[in-house]
Backbone as XML, in Angstrom:
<?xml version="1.0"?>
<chain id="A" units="angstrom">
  <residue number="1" name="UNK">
    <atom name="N" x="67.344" y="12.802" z="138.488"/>
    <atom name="CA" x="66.601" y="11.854" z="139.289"/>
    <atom name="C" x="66.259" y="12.514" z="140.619"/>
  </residue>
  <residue number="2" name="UNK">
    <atom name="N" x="65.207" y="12.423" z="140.967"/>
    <atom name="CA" x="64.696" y="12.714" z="142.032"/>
    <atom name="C" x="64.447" y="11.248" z="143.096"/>
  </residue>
  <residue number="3" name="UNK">
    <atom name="N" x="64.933" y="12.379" z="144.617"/>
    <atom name="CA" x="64.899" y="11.930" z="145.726"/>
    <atom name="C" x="63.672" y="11.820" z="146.754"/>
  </residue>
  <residue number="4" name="UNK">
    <atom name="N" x="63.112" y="11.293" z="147.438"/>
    <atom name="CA" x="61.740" y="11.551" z="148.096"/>
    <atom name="C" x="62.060" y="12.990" z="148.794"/>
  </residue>
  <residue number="5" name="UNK">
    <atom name="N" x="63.444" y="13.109" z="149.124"/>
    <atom name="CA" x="63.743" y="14.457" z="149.651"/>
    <atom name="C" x="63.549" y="15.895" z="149.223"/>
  </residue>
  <residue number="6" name="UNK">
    <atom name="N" x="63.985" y="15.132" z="147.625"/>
    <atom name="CA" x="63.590" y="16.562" z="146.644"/>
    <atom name="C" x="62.097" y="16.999" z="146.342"/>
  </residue>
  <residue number="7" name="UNK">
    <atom name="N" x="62.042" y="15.296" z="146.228"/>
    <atom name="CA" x="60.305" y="15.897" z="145.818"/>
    <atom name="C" x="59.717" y="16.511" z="147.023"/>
  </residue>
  <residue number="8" name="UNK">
    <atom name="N" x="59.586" y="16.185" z="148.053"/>
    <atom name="CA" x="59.090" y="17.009" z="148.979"/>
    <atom name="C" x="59.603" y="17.945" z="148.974"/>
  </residue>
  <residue number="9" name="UNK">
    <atom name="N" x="60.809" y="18.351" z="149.274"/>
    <atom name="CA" x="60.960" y="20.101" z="148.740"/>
    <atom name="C" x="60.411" y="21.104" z="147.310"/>
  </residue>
  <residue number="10" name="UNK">
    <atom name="N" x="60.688" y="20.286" z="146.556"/>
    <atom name="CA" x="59.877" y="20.630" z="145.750"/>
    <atom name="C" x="58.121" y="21.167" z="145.390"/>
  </residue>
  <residue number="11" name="UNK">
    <atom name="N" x="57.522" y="20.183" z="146.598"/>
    <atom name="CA" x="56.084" y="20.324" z="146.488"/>
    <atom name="C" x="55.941" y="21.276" z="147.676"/>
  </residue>
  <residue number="12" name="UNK">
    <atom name="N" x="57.008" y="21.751" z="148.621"/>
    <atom name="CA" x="56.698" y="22.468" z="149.110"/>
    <atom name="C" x="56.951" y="23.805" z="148.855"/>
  </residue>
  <residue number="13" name="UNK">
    <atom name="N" x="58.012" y="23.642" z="147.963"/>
    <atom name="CA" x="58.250" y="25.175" z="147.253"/>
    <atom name="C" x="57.175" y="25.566" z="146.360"/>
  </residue>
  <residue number="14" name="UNK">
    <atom name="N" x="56.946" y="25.058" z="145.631"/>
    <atom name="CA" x="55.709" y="24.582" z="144.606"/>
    <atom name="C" x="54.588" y="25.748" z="145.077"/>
  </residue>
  <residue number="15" name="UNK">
    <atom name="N" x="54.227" y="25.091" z="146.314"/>
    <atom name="CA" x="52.939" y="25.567" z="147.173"/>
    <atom name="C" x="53.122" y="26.825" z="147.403"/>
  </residue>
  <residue number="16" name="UNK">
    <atom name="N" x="54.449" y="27.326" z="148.170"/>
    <atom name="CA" x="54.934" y="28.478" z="148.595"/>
    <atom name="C" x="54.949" y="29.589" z="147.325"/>
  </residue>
  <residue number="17" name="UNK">
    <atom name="N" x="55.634" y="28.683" z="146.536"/>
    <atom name="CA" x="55.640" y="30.337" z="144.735"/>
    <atom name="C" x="53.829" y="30.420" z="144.887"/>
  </residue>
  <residue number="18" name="UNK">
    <atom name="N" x="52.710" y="29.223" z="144.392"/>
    <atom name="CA" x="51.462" y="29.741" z="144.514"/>
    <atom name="C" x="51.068" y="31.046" z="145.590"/>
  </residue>
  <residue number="19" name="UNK">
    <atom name="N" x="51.298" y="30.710" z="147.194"/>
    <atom name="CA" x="50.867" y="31.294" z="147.600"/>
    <atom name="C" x="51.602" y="33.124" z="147.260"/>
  </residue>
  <residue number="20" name="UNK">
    <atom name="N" x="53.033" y="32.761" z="147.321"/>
    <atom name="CA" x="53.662" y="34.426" z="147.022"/>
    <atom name="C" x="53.094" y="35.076" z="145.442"/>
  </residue>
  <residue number="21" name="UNK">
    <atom name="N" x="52.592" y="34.426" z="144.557"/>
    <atom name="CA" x="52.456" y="35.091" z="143.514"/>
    <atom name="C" x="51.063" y="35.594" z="143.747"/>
  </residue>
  <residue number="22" name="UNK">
    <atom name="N" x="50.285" y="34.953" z="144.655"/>
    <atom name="CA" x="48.714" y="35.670" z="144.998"/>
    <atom name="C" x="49.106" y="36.608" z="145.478"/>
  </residue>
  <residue number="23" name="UNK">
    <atom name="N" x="50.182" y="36.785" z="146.732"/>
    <atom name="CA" x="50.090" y="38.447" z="147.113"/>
    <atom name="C" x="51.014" y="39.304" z="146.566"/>
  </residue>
  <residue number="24" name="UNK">
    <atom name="N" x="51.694" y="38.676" z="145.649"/>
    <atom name="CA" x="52.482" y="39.719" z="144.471"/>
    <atom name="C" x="51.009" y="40.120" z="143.848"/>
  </residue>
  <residue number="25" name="UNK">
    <atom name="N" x="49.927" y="39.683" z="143.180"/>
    <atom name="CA" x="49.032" y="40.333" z="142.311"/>
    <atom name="C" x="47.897" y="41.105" z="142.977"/>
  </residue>
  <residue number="26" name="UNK">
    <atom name="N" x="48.051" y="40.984" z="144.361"/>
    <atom name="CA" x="47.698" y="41.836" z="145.122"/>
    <atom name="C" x="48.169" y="43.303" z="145.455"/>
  </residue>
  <residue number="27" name="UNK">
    <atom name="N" x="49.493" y="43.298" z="145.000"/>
    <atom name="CA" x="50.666" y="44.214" z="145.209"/>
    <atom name="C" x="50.915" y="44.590" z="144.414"/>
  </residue>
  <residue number="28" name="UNK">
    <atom name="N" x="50.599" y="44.335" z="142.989"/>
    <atom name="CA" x="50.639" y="44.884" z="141.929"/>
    <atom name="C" x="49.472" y="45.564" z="141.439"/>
  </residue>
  <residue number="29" name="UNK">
    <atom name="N" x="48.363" y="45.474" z="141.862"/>
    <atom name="CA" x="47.109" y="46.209" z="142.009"/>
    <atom name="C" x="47.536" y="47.370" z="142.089"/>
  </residue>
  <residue number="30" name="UNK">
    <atom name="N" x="48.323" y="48.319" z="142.992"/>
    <atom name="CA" x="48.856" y="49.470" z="143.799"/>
    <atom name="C" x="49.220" y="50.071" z="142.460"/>
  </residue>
  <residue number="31" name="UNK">
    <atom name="N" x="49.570" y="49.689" z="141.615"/>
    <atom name="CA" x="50.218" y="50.398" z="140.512"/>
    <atom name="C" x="49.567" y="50.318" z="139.071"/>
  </residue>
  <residue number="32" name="UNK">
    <atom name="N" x="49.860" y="51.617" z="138.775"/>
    <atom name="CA" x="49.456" y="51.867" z="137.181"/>
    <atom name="C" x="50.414" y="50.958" z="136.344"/>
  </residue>
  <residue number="33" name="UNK">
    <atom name="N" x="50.191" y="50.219" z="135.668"/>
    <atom name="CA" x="51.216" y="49.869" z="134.392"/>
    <atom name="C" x="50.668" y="49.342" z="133.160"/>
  </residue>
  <residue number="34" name="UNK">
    <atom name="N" x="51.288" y="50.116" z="132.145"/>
    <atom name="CA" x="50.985" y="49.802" z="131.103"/>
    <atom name="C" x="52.142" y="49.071" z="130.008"/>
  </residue>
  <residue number="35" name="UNK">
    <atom name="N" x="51.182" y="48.949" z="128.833"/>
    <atom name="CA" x="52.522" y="47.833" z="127.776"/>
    <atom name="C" x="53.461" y="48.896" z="126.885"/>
  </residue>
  <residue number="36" name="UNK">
    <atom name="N" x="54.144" y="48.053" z="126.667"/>
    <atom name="CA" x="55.722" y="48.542" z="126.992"/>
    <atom name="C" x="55.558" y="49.663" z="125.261"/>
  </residue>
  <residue number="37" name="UNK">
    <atom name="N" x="56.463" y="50.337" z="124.559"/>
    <atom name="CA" x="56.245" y="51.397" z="123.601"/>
    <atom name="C" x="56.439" y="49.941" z="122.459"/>
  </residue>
  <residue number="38" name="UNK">
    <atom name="N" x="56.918" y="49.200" z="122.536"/>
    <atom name="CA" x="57.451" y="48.070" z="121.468"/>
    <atom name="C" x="55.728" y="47.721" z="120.926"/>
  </residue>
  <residue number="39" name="UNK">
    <atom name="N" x="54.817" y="46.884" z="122.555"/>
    <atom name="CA" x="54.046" y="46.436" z="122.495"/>
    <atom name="C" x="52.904" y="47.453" z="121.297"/>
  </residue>
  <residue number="40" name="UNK">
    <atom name="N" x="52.863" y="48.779" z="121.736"/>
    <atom name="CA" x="52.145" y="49.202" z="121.369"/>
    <atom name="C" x="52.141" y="49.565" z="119.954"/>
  </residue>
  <residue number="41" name="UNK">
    <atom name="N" x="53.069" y="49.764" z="119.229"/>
    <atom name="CA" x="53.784" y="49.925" z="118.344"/>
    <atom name="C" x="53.487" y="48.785" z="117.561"/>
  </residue>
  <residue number="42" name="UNK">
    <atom name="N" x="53.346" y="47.601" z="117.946"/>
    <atom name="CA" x="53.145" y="46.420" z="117.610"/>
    <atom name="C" x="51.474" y="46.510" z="116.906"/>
  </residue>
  <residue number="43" name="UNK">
    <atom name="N" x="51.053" y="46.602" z="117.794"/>
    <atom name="CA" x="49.345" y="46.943" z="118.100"/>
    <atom name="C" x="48.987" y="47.765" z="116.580"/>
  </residue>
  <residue number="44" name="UNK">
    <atom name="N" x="50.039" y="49.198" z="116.812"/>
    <atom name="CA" x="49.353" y="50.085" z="115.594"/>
    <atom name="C" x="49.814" y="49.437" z="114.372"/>
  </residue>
  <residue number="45" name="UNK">
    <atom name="N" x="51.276" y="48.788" z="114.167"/>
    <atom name="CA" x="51.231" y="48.533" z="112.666"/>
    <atom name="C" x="50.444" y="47.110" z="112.566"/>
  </residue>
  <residue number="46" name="UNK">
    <atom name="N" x="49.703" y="46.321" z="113.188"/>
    <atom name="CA" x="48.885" y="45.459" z="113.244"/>
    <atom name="C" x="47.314" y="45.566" z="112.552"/>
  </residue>
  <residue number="47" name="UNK">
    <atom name="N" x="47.273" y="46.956" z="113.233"/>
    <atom name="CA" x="45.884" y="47.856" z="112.741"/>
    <atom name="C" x="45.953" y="48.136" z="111.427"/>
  </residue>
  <residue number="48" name="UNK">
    <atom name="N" x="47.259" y="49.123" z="111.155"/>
    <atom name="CA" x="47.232" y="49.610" z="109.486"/>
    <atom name="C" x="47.098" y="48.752" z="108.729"/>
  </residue>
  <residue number="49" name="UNK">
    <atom name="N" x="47.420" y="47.197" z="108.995"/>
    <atom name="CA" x="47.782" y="46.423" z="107.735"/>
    <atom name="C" x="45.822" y="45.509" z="108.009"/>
  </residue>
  <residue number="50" name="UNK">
    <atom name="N" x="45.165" y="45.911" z="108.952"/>
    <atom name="CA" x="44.087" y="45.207" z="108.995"/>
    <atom name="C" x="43.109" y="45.463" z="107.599"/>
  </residue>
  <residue number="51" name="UNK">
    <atom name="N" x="42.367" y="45.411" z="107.051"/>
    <atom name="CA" x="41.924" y="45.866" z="105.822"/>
    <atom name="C" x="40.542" y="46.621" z="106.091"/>
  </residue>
  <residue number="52" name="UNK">
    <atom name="N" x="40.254" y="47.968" z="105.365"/>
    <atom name="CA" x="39.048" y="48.562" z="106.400"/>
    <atom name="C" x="37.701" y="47.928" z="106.175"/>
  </residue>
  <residue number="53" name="UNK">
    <atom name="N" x="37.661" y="47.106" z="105.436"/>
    <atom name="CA" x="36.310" y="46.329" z="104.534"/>
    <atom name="C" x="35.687" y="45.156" z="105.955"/>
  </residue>
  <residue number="54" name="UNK">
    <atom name="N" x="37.307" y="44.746" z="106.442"/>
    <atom name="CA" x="36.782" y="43.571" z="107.167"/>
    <atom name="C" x="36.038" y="43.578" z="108.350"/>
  </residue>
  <residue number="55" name="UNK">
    <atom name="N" x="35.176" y="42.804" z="108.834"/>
    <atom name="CA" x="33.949" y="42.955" z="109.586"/>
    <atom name="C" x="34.624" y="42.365" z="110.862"/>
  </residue>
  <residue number="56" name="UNK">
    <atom name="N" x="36.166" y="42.330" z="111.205"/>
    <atom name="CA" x="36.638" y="41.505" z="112.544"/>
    <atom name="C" x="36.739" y="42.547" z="113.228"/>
  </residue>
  <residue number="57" name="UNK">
    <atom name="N" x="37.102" y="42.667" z="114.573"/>
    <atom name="CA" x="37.001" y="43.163" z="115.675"/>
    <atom name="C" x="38.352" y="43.457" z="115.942"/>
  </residue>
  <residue number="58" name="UNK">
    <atom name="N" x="38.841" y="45.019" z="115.756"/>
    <atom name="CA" x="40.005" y="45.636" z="116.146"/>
    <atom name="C" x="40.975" y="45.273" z="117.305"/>
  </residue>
  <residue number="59" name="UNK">
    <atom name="N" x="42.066" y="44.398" z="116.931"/>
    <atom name="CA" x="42.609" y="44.126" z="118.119"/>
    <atom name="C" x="42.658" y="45.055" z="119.380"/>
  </residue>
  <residue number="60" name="UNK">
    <atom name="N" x="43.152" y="46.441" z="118.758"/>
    <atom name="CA" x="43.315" y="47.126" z="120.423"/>
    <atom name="C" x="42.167" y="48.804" z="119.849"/>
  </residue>
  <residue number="61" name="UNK">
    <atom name="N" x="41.539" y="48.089" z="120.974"/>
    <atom name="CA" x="40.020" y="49.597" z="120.106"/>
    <atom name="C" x="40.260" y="50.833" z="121.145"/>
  </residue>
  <residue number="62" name="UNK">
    <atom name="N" x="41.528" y="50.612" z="122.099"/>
    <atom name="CA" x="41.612" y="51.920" z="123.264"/>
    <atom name="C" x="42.490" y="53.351" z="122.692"/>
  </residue>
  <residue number="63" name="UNK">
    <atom name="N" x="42.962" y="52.762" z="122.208"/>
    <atom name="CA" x="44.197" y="53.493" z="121.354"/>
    <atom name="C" x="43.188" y="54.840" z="119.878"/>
  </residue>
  <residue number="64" name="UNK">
    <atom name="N" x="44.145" y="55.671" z="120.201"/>
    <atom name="CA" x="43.813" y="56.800" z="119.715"/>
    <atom name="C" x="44.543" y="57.247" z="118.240"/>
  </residue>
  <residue number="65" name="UNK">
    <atom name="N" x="45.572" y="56.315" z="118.026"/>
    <atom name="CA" x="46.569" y="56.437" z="117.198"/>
    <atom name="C" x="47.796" y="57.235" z="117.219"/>
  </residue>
  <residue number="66" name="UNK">
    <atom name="N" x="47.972" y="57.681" z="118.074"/>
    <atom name="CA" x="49.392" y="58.865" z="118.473"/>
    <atom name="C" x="50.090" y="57.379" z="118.942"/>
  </residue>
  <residue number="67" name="UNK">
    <atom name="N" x="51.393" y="57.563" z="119.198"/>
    <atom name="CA" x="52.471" y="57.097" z="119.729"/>
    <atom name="C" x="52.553" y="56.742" z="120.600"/>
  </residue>
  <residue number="68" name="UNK">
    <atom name="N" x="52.001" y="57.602" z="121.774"/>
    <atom name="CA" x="52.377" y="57.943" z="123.258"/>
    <atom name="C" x="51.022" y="57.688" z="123.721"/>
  </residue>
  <residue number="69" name="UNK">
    <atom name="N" x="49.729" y="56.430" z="122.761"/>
    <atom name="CA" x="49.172" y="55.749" z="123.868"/>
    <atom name="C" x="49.546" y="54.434" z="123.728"/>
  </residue>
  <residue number="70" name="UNK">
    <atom name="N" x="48.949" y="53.629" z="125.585"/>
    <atom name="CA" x="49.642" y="52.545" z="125.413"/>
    <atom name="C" x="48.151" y="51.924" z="126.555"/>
  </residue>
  <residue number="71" name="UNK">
    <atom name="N" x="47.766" y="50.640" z="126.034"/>
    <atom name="CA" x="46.704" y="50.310" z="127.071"/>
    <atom name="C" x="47.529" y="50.030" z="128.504"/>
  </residue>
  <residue number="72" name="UNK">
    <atom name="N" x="46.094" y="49.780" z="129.400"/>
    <atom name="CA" x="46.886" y="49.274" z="130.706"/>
    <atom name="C" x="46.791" y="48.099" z="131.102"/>
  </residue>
  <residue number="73" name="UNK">
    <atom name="N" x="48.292" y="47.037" z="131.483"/>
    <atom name="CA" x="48.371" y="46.089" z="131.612"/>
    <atom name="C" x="48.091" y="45.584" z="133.004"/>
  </residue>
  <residue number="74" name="UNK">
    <atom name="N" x="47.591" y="44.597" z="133.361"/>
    <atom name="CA" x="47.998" y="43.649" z="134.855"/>
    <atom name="C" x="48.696" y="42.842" z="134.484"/>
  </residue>
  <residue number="75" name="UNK">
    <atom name="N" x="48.932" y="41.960" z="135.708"/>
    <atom name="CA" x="49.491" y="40.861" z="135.859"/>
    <atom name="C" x="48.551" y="39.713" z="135.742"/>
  </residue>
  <residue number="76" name="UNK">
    <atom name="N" x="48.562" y="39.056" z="134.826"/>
    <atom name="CA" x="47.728" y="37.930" z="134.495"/>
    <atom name="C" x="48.504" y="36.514" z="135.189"/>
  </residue>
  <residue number="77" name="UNK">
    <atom name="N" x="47.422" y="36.017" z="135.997"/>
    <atom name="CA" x="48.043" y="34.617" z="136.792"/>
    <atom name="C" x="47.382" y="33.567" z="136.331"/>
  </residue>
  <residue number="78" name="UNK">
    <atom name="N" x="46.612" y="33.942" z="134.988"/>
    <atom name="CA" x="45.277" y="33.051" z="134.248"/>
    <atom name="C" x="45.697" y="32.472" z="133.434"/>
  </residue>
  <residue number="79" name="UNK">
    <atom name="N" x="47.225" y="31.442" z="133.676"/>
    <atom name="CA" x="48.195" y="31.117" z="132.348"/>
    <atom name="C" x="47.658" y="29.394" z="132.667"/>
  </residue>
  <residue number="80" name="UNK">
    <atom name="N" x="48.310" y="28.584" z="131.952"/>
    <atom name="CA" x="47.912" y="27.476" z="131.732"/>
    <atom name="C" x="49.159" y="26.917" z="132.915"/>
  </residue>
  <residue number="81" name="UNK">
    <atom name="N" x="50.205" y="27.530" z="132.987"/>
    <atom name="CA" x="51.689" y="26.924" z="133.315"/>
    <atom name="C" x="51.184" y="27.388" z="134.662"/>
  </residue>
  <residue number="82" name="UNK">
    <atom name="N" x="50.655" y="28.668" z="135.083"/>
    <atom name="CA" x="50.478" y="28.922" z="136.565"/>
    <atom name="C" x="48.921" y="28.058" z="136.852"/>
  </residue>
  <residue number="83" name="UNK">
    <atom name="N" x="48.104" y="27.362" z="136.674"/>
    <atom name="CA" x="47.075" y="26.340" z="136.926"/>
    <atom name="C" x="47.633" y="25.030" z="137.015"/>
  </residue>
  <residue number="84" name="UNK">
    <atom name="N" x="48.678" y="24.986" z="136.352"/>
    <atom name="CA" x="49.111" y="23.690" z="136.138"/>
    <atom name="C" x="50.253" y="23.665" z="137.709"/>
  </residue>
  <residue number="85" name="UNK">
    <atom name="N" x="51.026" y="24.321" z="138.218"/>
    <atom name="CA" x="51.767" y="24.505" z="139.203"/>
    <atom name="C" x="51.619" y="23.124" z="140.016"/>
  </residue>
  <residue number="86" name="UNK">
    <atom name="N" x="50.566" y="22.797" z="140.589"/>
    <atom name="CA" x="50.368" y="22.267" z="141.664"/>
    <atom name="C" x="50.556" y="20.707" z="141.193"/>
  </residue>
  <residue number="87" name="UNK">
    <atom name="N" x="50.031" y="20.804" z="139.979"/>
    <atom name="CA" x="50.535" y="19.362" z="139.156"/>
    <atom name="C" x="52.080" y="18.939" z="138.945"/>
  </residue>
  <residue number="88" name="UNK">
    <atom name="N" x="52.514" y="19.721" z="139.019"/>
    <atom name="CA" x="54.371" y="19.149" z="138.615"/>
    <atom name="C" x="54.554" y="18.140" z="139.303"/>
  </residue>
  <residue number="89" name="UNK">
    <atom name="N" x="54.697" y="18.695" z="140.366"/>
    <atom name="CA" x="55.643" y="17.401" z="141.343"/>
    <atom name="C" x="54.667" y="15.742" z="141.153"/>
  </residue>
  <residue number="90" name="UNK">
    <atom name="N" x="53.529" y="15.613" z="140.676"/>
    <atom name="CA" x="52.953" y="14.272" z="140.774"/>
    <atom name="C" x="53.286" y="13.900" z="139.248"/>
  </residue>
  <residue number="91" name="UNK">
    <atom name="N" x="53.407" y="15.165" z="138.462"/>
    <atom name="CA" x="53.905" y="14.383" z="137.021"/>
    <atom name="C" x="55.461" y="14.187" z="136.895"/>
  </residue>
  <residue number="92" name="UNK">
    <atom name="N" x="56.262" y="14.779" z="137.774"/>
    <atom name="CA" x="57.409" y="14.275" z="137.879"/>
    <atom name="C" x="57.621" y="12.694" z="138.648"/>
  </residue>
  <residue number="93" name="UNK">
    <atom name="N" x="56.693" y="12.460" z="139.748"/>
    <atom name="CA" x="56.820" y="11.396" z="140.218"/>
    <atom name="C" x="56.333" y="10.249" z="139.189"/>
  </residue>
  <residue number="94" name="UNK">
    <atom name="N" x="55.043" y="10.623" z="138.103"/>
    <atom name="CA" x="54.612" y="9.385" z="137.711"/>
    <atom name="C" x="55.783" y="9.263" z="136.261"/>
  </residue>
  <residue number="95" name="UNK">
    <atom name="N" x="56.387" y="10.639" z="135.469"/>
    <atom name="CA" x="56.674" y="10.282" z="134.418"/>
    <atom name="C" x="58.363" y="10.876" z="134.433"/>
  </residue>
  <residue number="96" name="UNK">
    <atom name="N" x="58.751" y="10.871" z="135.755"/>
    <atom name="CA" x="59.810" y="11.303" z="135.628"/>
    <atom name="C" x="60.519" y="12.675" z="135.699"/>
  </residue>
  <residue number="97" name="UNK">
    <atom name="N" x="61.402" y="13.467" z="135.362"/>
    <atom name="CA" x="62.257" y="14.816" z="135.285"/>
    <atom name="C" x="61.761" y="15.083" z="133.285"/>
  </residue>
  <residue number="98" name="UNK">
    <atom name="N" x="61.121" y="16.377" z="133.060"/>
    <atom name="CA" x="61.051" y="16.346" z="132.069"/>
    <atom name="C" x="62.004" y="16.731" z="130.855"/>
  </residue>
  <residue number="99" name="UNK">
    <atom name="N" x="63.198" y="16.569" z="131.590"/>
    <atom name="CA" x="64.505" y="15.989" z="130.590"/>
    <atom name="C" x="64.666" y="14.515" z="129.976"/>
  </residue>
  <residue number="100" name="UNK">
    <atom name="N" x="63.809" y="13.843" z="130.649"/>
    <atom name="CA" x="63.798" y="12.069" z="130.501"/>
    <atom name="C" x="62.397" y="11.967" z="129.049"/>
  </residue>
  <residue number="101" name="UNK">
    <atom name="N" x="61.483" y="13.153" z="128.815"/>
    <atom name="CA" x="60.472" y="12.417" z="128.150"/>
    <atom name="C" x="60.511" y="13.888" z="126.946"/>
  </residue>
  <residue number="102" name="UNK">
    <atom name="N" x="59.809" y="13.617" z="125.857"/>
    <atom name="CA" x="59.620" y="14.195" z="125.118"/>
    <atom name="C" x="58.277" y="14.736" z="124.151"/>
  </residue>
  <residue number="103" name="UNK">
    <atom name="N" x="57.535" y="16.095" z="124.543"/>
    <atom name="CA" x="56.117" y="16.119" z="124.205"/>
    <atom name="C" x="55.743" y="16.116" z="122.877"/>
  </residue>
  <residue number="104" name="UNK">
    <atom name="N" x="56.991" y="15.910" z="121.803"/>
    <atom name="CA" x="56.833" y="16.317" z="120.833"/>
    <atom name="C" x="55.822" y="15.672" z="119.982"/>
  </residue>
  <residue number="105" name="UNK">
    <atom name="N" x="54.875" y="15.488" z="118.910"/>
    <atom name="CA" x="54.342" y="14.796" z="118.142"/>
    <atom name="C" x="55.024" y="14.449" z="117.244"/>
  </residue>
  <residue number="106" name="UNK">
    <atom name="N" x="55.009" y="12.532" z="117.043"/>
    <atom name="CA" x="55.343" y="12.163" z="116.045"/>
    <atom name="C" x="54.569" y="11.678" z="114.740"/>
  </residue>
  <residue number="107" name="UNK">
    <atom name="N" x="54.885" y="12.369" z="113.499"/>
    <atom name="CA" x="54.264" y="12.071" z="112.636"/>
    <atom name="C" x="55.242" y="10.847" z="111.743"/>
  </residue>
  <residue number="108" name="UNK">
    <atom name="N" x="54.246" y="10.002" z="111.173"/>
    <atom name="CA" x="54.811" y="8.916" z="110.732"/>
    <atom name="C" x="54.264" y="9.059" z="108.982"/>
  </residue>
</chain>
């Protein structure tokens, strides 16, 4: 249960992660990084099993097929959960702590 106390802390922390994660992806600009050897690895046996007939569009077309390439990643802030941020605290006020409700679909 929330307090008018919390929620205002809350919406002000809220605000504060938005603003620090803009100049984290600012700060992460500075650097090369790419996906991890798992990711890529992932990528190639994804490819082999693609079939060569089919007319779809190669998941990862950068890659050379050796081992030791790997594309280059950013930091993506283009998530649904980071747009949604600023919304919490008013859907906690109208529907509660989302330990109290449940999104699941019920089929009958």
């Amino acid at each position: 249960m929330h307090t008018d106390d919390t929620i205002q802390i809350l919406q002000m922390v809220t605000h504060e992660l938005g603003n620090e994660l803009q100049i984290f992806r600012e700060t992460c600009t500075t650097f090369t990084t790419k996906e991890l050897w798992r990711e890529a690895e992932c990528c190639k046996r994804r490819e082999a099993h693609t079939p060569m007939g089919n007319s779809a569009i190669p998941l990862n077309t950068t890659t050379t097929g050796t081992t030791n390439d790997h594309q280059l990643k950013a930091l993506n802030l283009n998530t649904y959960k980071l747009h949604a941020l600023s919304d919490y605290v008013s859907q906690i006020q109208l529907f509660g702590t989302t330990d109290s409700f449940s999104t699941q679909l019920v089929c009958e």
